[in-house]
C-alpha positions in Angstrom: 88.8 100.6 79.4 89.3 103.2 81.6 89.9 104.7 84.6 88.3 106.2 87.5 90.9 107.6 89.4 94.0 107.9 86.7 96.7 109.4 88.8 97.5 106.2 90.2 99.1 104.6 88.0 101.9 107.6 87.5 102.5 105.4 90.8 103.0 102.1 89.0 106.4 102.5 87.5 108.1 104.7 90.6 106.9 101.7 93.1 108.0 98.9 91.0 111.3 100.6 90.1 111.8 101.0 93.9 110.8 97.7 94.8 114.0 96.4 92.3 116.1 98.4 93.8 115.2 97.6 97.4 115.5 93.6 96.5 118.4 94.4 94.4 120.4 96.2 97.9 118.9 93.6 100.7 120.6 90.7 98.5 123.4 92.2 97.8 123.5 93.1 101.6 122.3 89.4 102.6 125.3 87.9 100.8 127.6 90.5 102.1 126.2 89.5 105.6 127.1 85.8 105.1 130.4 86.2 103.7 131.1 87.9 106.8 129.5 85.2 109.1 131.3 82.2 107.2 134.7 81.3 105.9 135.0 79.6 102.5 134.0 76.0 102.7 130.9 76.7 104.6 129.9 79.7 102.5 130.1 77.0 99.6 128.0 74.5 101.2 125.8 77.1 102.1 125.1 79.0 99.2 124.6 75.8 96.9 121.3 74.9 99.3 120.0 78.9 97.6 117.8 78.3 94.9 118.7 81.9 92.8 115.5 80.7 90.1 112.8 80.7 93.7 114.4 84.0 94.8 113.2 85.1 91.9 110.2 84.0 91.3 108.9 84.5 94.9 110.0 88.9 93.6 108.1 88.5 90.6 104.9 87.4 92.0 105.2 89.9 95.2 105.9 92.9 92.4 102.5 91.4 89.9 100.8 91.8 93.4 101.6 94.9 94.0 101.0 96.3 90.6 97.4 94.5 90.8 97.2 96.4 93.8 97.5 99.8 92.3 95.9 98.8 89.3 92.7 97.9 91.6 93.2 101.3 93.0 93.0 103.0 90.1 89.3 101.4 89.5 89.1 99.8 85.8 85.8 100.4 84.9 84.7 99.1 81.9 81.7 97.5 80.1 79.0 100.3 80.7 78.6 103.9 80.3 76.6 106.1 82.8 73.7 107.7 80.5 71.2 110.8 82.4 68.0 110.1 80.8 65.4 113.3 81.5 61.7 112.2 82.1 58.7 114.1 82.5 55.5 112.6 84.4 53.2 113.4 87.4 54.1 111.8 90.9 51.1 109.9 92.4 50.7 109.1 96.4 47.4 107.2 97.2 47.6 107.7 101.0 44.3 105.5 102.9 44.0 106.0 106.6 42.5 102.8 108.3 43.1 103.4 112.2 40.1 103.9 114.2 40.1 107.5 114.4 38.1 107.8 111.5 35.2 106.3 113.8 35.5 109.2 116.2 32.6 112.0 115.6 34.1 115.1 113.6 33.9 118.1 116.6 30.5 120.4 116.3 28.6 117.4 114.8 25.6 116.8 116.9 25.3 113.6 118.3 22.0 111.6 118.1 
């Protein structure tokens, strides 16, 4: 397989690493935001409704989309190979006038 525009997927690795370290901050910063909203028993209560194993699953399959989408970017092509083939040969145009001006009398001709 290959690819029709390469650079990319240089792209791939820098946006994915990003996107880990984006989720990696905003949950961090989420849980620092409750702990500051919430005493004790209700952080408790609160975080045992979190699912950790959804969280991640729901950043898995938003990262496997966006590295699908820069993979589409990149435009796989594969399959068939583009081949110039040279041919020699003589053009023909068959060109047949059937309006009624080909009923008029040519100018000159004498009539009768």
């Amino acid at each position: 397989m290959k690819f029709a525009v390469p650079p990319w997927l240089w792209l791939l690795p820098v946006v994915i690493a990003g996107l880990i370290i984006l989720w990696t901050w905003s949950g961090r910063r989420a849980r620092r935001r409750l702990e500051g909203a919430f005493r004790p028993p209700w952080l408790d209560v609160l975080l045992s409704s979190l699912a950790p194993a959804r969280r991640r699953l729901r950043l898995a399959l938003m990262a496997l989309g966006v590295a699908a989408l820069i993979l589409a970017l990149a435009r796989p092509q594969w399959g068939r190979a583009t081949v110039e083939i040279e041919r020699t040969g003589v053009d023909v145009v068959v060109a047949l006038d059937v309006s009624r001006s080909m009923l008029a009398p040519d100018a000159g001709e004498p009539t009768g």
